[in-house]
C-alpha positions as CSV (number, residue, x, y, z in Angstrom):
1,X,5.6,-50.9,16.7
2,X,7.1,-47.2,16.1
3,X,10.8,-47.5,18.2
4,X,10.0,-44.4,19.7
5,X,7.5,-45.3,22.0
6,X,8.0,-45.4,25.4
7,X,7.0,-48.2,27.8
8,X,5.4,-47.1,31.4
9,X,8.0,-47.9,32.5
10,X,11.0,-45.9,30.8
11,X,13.0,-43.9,32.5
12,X,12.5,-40.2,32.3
13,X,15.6,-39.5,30.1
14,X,14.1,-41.2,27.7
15,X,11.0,-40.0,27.6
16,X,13.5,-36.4,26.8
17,X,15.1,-38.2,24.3
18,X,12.2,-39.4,22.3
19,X,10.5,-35.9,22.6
20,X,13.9,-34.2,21.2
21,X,13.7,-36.9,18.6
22,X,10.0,-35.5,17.6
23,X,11.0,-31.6,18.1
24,X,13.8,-32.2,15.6
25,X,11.7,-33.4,12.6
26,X,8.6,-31.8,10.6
27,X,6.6,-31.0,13.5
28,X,8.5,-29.4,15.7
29,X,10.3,-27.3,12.8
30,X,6.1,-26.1,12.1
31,X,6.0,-25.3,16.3
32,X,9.3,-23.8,15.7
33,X,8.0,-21.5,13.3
34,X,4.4,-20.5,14.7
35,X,6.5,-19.9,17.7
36,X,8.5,-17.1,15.9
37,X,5.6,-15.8,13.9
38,X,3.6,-15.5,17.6
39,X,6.6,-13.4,19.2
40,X,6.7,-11.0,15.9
41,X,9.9,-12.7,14.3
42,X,7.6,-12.4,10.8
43,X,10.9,-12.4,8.7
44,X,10.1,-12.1,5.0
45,X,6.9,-13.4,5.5
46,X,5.0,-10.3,4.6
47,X,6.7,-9.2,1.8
48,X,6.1,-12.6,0.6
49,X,1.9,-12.7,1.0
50,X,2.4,-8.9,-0.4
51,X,4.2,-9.9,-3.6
52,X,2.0,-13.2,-4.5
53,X,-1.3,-10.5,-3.9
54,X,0.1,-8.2,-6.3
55,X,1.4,-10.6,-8.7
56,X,-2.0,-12.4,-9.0
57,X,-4.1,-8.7,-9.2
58,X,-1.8,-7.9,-12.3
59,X,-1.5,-11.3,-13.9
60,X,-5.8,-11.3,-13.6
61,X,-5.6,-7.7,-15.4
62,X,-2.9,-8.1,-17.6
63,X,-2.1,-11.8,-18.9
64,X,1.4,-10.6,-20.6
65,X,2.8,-9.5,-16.6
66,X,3.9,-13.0,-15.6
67,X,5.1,-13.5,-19.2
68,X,9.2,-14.6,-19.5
69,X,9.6,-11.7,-21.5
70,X,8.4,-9.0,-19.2
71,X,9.7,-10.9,-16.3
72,X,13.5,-10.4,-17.5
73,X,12.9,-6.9,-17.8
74,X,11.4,-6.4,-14.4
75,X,14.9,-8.1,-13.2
76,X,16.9,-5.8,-15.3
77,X,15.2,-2.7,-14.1
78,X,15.3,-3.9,-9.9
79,X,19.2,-4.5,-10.4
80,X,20.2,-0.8,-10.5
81,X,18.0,0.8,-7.6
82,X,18.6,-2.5,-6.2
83,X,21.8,-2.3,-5.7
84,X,21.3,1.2,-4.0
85,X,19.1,0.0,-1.7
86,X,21.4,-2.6,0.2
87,X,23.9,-0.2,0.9
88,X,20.5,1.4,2.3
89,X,19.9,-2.1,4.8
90,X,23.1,-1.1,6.0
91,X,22.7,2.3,6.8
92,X,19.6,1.3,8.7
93,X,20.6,-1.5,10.7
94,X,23.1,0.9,12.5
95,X,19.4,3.5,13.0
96,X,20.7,5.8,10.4
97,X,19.7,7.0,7.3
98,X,21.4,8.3,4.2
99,X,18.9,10.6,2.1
100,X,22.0,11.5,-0.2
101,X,22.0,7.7,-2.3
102,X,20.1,9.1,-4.9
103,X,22.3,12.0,-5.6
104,X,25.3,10.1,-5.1
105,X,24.4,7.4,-8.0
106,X,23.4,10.5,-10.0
107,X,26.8,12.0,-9.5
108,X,29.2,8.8,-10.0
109,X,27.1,8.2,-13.5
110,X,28.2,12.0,-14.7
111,X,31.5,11.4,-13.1
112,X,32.4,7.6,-15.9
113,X,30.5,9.7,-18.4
114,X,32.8,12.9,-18.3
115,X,36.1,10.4,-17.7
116,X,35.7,7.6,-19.7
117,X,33.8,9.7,-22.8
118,X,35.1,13.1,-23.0
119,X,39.0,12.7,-21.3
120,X,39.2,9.5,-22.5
121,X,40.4,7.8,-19.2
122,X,39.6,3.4,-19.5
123,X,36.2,2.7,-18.3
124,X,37.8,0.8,-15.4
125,X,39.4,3.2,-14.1
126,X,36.7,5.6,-14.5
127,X,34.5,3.1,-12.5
128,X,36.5,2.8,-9.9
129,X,36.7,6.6,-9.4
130,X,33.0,6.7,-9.5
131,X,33.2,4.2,-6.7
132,X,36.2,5.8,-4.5
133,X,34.1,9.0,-4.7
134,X,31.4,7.4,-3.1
135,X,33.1,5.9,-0.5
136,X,34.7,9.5,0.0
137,X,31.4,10.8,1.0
138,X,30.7,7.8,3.2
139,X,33.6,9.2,5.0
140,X,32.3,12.6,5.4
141,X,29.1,11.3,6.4
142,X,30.5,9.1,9.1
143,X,33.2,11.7,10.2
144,X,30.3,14.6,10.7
145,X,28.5,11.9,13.0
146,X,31.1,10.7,14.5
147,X,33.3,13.5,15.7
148,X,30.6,15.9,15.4
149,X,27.4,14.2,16.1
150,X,25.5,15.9,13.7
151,X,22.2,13.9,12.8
152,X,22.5,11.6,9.6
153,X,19.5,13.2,8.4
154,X,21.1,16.6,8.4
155,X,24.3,15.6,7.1
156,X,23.1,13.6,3.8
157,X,20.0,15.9,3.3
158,X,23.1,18.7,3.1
159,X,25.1,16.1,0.8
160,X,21.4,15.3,-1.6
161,X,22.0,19.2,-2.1
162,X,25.7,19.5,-2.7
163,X,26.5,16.9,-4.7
164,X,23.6,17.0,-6.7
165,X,25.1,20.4,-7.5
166,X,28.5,18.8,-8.6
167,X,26.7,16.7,-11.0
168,X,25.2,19.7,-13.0
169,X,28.2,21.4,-12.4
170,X,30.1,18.4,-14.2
171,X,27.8,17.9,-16.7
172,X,28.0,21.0,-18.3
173,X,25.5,23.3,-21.0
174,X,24.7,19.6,-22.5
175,X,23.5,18.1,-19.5
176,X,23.9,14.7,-21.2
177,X,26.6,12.3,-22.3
178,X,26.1,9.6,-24.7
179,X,28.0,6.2,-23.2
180,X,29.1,4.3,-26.7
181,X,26.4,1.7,-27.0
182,X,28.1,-1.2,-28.5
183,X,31.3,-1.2,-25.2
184,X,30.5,-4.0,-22.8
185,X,29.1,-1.5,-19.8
186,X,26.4,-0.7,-22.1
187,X,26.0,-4.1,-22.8
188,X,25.5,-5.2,-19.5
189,X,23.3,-2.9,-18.5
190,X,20.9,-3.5,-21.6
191,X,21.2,-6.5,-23.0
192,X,24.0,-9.2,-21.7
193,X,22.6,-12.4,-20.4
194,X,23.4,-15.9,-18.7
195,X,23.3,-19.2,-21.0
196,X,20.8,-21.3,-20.0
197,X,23.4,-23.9,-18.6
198,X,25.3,-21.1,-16.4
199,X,21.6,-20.1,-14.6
200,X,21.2,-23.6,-14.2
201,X,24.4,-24.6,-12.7
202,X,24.5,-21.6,-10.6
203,X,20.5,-22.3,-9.2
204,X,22.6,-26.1,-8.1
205,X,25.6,-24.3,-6.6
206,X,23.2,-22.4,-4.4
207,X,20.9,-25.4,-3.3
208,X,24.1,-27.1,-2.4
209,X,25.4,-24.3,-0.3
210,X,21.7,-24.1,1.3
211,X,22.2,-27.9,1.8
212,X,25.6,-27.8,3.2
213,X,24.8,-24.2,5.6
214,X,22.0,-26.5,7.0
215,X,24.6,-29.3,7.7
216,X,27.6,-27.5,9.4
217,X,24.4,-25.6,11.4
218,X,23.2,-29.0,12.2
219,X,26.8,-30.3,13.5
220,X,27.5,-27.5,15.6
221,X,24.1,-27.8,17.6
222,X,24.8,-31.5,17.7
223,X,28.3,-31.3,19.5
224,X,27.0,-27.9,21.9
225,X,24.8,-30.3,23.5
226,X,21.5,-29.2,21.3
227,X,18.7,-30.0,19.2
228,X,19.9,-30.4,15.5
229,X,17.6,-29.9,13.1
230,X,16.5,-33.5,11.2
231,X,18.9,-34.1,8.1
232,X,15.8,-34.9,6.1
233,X,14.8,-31.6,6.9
234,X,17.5,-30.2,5.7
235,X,17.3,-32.0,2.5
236,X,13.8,-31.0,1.8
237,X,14.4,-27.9,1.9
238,X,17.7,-27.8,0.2
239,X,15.9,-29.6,-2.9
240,X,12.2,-27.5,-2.6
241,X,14.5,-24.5,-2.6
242,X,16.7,-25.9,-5.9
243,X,13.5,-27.2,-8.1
244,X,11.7,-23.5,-7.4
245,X,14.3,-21.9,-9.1
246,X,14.8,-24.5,-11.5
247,X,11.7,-24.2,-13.0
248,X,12.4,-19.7,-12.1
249,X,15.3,-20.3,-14.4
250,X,14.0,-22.5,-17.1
251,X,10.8,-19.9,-17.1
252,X,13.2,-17.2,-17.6
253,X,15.0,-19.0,-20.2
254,X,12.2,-19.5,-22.5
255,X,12.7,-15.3,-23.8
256,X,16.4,-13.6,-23.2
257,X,17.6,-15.7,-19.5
258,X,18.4,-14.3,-16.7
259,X,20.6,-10.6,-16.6
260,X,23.8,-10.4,-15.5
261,X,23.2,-7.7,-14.3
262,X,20.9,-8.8,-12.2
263,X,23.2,-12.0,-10.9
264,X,25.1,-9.3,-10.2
265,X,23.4,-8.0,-7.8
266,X,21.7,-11.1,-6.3
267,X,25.8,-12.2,-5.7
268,X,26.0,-8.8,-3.7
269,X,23.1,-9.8,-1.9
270,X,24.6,-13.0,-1.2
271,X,27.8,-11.8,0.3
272,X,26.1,-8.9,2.4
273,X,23.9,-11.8,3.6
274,X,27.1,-13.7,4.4
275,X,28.7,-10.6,6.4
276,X,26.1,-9.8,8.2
277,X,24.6,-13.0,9.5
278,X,28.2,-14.9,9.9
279,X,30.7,-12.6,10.7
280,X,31.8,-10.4,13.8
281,X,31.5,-7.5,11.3
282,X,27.9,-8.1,11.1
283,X,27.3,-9.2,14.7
284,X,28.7,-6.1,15.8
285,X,26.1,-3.9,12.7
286,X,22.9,-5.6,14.8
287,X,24.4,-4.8,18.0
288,X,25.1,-1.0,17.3
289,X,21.7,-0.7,16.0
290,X,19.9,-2.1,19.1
291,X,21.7,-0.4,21.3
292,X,24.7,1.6,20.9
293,X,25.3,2.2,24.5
294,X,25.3,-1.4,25.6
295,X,27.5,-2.5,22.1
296,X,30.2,0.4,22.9
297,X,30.2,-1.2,26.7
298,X,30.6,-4.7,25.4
299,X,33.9,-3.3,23.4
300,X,32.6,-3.0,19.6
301,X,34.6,-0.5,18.2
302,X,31.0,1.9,18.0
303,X,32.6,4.5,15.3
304,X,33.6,2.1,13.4
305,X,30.8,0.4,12.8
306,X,29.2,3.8,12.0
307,X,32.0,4.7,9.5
308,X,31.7,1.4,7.4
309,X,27.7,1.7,7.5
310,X,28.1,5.1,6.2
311,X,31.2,4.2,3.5
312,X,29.0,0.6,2.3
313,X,25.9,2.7,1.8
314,X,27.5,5.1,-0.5
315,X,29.9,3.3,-2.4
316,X,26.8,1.1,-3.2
317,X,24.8,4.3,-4.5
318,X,27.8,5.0,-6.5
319,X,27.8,1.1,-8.1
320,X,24.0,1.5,-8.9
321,X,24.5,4.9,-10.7
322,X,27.2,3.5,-12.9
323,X,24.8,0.1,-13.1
324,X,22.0,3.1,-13.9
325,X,24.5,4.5,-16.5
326,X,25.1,1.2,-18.3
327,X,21.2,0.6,-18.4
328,X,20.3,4.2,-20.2
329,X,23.2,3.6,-22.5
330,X,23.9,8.2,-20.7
331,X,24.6,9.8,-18.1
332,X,22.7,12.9,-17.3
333,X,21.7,15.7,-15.0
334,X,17.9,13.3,-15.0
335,X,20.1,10.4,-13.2
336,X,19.6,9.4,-9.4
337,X,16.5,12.6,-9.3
338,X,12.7,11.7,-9.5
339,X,12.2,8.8,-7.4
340,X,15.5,7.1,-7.5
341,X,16.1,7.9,-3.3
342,X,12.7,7.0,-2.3
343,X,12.5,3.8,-4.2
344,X,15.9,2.9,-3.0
345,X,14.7,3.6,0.9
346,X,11.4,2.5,0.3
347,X,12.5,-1.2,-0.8
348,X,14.6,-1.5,1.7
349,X,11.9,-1.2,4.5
350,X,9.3,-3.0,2.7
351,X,11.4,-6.1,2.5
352,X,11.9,-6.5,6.0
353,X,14.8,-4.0,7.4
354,X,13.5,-2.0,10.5
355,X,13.6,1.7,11.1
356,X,14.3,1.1,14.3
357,X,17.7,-0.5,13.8
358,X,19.3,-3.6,15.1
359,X,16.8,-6.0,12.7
360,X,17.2,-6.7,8.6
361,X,18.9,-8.8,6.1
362,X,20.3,-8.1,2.6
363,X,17.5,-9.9,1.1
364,X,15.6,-7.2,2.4
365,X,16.4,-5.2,-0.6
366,X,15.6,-8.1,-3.5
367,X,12.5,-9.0,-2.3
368,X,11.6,-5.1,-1.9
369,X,12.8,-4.1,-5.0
370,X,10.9,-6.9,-6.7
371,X,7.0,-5.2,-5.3
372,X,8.4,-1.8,-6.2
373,X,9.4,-2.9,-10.0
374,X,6.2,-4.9,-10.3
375,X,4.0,-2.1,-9.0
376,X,5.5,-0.2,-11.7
377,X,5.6,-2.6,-14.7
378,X,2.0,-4.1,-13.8
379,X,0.3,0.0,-14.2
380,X,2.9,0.3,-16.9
381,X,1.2,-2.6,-18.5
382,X,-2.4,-1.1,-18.0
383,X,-1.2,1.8,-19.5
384,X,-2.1,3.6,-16.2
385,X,-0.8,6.9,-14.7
386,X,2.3,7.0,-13.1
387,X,0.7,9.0,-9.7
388,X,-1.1,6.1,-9.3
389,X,2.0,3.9,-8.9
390,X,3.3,6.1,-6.4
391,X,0.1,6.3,-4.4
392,X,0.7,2.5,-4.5
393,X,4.2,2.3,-3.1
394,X,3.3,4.8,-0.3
395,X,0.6,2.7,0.8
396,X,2.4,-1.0,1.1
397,X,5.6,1.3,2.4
398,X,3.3,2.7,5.5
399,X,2.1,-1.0,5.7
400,X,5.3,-2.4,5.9
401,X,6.4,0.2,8.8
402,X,2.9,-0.5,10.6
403,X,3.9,-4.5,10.7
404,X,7.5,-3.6,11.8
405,X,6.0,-1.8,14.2
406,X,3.6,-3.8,15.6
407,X,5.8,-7.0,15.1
408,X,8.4,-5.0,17.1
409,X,5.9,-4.4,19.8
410,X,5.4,-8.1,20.2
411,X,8.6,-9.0,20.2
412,X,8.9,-6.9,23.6
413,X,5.7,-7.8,25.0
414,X,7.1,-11.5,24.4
415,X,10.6,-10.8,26.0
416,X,8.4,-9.3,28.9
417,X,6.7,-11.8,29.3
């Protein structure tokens, strides 16, 4: 006989007890999450069904797509625009938007080209003035809505202009600077990958952080007097979440391994992640994007919040043109134009980060940067034209705003009701 039956008899406590017991294990965690799926909390969830569609259209087309060896350079070429778009989730989770990130990774590329090649200055140092430069126009950005309230479209639209004019300006008659191809930027950017042992210990290091997140989450519940999720639970998924990417790894590991450059970026995702869903920093990002009034009101400093939005998003531009840099081996008047901005934006709203502010997550910008680089290595593959690829990307972009904004529409109807 199963010890959580209940007898006639049994008082009504426990009859509460024993249907906690059943909420807290498999069962209720599926309720749980047809509950959130019903009220329009669809998370990654589309993004997900979107990438395993386009994955198995261009894997039935083109057998060498899902190969290890095309796979490692779809992560090389997601790391740089990558990285642009998650100062992009920040941006937008205050309601903004900076149209400027494309310019800005074009101009701090010219900028460690000019110091580090023709003055001479140590690649550090001309990194980090790559980066302070970007953060300088973050300040701008955030002073001119700030003080001035002029529109973040405005503003960066004027800065896409401007500063794409200091990067020709910079660059000179050439146009074009050579970055010395065997120093370790270049390296990174082109070639440098993890030993197999390092992806593998790194893949356990995050499934025991998953494991112990669950845990301390668990605890918490428990001693505020509420449900806890079922420690089997949280093992499962801890150790379904550690084989996956495992096997990712090992896959991975049959050609080059896994970039660098692209843990890189995957550890910035990480720690945005961590800020914004665990610290009063991040608390305070959602609150000024769902309403600013009611956030300034509650005593969240409102400006600031707007001034590090606008100073994360463009020192992150500026660390994906140098990434950009160290990936084309140059830097050149070409860098951060074409569709460096849009892809950057694009990826960001396609993995989950609302227009409408107050809603997204770093992995927002992984996960959309992963269907924009395999839209454009799977035509690349068929030896297809490049308008189709864009014709492509605006489609599941205007899909992925049509599901925000119906899920957002059910999330109110929900609260409404």
């Amino acid at each position: 006989m199963s010890s959580d039956k209940v007898s006639p008899g049994a008082p009504a406590l426990d009859r509460a007890d024993v249907r906690v017991r059943h909420d807290a294990g498999l069962g209720g965690a599926v309720r749980s999450f047809i509950d959130r799926i019903r009220s329009g909390d669809l998370g990654s969830l589309p993004v997900v069904v979107g990438l395993a569609i386009i994955w198995t259209v261009f894997q039935s087309l083109n057998p060498v797509f899902l190969s290890s060896s095309n796979l490692v350079n779809l992560l090389f070429d997601s790391s740089t625009v990558g990285v642009i778009s998650l100062g992009i989730v920040c941006i937008l989770m205050v309601g903004e938007i900076d149209l400027s990130v494309g310019s800005v990774s074009g101009f701090a590329s010219a900028i460690v080209g000019v110091l580090w090649v023709n003055v001479g200055v140590p690649v550090v140092i001309a990194i980090l003035a790559a980066l302070a430069v970007g953060a300088a126009f973050g300040v701008v950005y955030a002073a001119l809505f700030n003080r001035l309230g002029m529109p973040s479209f405005v503003s960066t639209l004027a800065g896409l202009l401007a500063v794409l004019g200091m990067q020709l300006y910079i660059l000179g008659a050439t146009g074009s600077i050579n970055l010395p191809y065997d120093s370790a930027l270049v390296v990174l950017g082109q070639t440098l990958v993890m030993p197999a042992f390092v992806s593998y210990a790194l893949v356990l290091i995050a499934g025991g952080a998953i494991f112990m997140t669950g845990y301390r989450t668990a605890a918490r519940r428990r001693a505020a007097g509420l449900t806890p999720p079922s420690l089997a639970g949280i093992v499962a998924r801890a150790l379904a979440f550690t084989v996956a990417l495992e096997l990712v790894a090992y896959y991975l590991n049959q050609d080059r391994g896994i970039p660098w450059m692209f843990g890189l970026f995957v550890g910035l995702v990480v720690a945005m992640d961590y800020a914004l869903r665990r610290t009063k920093w991040g608390r305070s990002m959602t609150a000024v994007g769902g309403n600013r009034e009611a956030a300034r009101r509650s005593g969240i400093n409102v400006r600031g919040i707007y001034m590090s939005a606008f100073v994360l998003c463009s020192t992150l531009a500026a660390l994906g043109g140098v990434l950009s840099a160290a990936r084309l081996a140059s830097a050149s008047q070409q860098a951060g134009t074409g569709d460096v901005n849009l892809n950057a934006i694009a990826a960001a709203v396609i993995g989950g980060t609302s227009l409408f502010g107050g809603r997204g997550s770093a992995y927002s910008a992984l996960l959309g940067i992963i269907v924009i680089q395999s839209i454009a290595s799977g035509l690349t593959l068929l030896d297809l034209s490049s308008s189709l690829r864009y014709m492509i990307t605006g489609a599941v972009l205007a899909i992925a705003v049509i599901v925000d904004s119906l899920a957002r529409r059910s999330r109110v109807s929900h609260g409404r009701a």
